[in-house]
C-alpha positions as CSV (number, residue, x, y, z in Angstrom):
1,X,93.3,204.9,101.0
2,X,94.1,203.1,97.8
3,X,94.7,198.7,97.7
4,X,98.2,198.2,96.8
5,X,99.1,196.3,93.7
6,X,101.8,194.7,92.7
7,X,103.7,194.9,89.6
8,X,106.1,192.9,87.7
9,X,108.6,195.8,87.2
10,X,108.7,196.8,91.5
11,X,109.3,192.7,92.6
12,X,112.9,192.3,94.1
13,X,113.2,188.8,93.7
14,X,115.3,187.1,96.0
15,X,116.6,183.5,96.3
16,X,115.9,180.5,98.4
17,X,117.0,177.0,99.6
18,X,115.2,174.9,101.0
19,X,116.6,171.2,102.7
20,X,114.3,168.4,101.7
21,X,116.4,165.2,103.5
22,X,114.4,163.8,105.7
23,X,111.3,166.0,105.4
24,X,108.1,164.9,103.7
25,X,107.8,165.4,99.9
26,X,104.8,166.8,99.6
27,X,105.6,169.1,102.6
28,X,108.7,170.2,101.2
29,X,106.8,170.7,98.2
30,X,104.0,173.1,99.5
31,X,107.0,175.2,101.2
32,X,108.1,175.7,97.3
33,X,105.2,176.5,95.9
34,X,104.0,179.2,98.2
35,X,107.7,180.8,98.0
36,X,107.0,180.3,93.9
37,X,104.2,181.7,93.7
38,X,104.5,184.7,96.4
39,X,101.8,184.1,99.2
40,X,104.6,184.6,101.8
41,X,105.2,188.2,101.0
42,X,102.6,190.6,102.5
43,X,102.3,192.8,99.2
44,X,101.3,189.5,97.4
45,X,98.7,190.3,94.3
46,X,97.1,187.2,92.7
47,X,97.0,188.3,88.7
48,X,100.6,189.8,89.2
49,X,103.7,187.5,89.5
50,X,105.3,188.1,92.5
51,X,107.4,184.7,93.3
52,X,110.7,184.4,94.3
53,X,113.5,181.7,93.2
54,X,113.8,178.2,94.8
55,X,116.7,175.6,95.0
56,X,115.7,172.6,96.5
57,X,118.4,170.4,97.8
58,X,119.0,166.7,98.7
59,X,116.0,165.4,96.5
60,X,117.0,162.2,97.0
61,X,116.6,162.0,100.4
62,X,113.1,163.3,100.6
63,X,111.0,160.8,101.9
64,X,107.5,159.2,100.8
65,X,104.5,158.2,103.9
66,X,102.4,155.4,104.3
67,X,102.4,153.0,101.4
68,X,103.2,155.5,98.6
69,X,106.1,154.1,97.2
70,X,104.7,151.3,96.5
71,X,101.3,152.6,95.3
72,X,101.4,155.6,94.0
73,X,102.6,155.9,90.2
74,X,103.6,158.6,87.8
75,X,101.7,158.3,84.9
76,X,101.6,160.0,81.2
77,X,100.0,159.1,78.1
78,X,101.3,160.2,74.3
79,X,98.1,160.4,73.0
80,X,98.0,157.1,71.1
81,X,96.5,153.9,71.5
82,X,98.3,151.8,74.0
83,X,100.7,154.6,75.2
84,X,100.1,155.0,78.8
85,X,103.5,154.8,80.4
86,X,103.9,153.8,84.4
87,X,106.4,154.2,86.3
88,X,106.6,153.0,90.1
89,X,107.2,155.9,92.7
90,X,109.7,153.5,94.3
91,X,111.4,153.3,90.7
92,X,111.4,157.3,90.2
93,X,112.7,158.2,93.0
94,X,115.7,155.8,92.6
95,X,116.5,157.0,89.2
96,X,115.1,160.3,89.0
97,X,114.2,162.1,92.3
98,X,114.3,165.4,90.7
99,X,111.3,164.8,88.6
100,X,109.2,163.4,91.7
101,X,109.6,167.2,93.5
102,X,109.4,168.7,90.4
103,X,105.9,167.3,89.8
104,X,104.8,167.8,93.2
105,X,105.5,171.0,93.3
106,X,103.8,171.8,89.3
107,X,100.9,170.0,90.7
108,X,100.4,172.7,93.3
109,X,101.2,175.9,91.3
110,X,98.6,177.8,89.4
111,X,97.4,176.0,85.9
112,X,97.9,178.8,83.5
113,X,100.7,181.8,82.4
114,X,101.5,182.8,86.2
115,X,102.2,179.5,87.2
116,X,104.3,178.2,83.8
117,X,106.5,181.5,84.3
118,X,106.5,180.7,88.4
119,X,108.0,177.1,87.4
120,X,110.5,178.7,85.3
121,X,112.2,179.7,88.7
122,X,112.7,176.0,90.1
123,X,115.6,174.5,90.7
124,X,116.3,171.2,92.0
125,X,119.2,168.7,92.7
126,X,119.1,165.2,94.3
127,X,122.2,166.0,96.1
128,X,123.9,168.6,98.6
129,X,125.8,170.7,95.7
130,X,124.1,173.2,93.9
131,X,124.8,176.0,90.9
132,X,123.8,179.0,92.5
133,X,126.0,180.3,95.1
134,X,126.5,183.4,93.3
135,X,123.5,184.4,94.0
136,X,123.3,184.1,98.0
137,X,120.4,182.3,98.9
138,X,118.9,182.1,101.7
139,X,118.3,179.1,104.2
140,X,115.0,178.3,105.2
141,X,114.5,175.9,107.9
């Protein structure tokens, strides 16, 4: 009996939404990244790309333990002297809540082609409405 692999051409990709008021960020996050990446499907191959598509609603409302909103900062730097940038959890996730999930959830995918092309199929909004009922997701808990 042969291992099964995977292939790029055979993956039915379906579609899924997931609800992130109230829940933990980096819980709802983890719940993404596993649906991204494919590790919920039982034919899942690691070299072969075998995620699905995410929407993640209510962004906004995704909440932040402990302390961390306070304490915990998104931070970048351009490259040149004196260009680190900061920005207060607190602050992003006033103005830009999209961005928070978003980088939680490229934080837990795979660092090279798999995981670029996996983030490719993330979408997130801070509210309830979102683009893609055309495509029928489906509801996960």
């Amino acid at each position: 009996m042969s291992t099964f692999m995977a292939k790029n051409e055979t993956i039915e990709r379906r579609w899924f939404v997931i609800d992130a008021a109230g829940q933990p960020l980096g819980k709802t996050a983890v719940k993404a990244a596993n649906i991204l990446r494919g590790k919920h499907r039982p034919e899942f191959t690691p070299h072969a790309d075998c995620g699905e598509f995410v929407i993640i609603i209510n962004a906004a409302e995704a909440v932040l333990t402990g302390k961390k909103l306070e304490q915990k900062y998104y931070r970048h730097h351009s490259g040149y002297i004196g260009g680190l940038k900061e920005v207060q959890y607190k602050t992003l996730m006033a103005t830009r809540p999209e961005l928070a999930m978003e980088l939680a959830v490229k934080g837990m995918l795979p660092h090279n082609s798999i995981g670029d092309k996996s983030f490719t199929r993330l979408h997130v909004y801070a509210g309830a409405n979102h683009e893609q009922a055309a495509q029928k997701p489906i509801v996960l808990d």
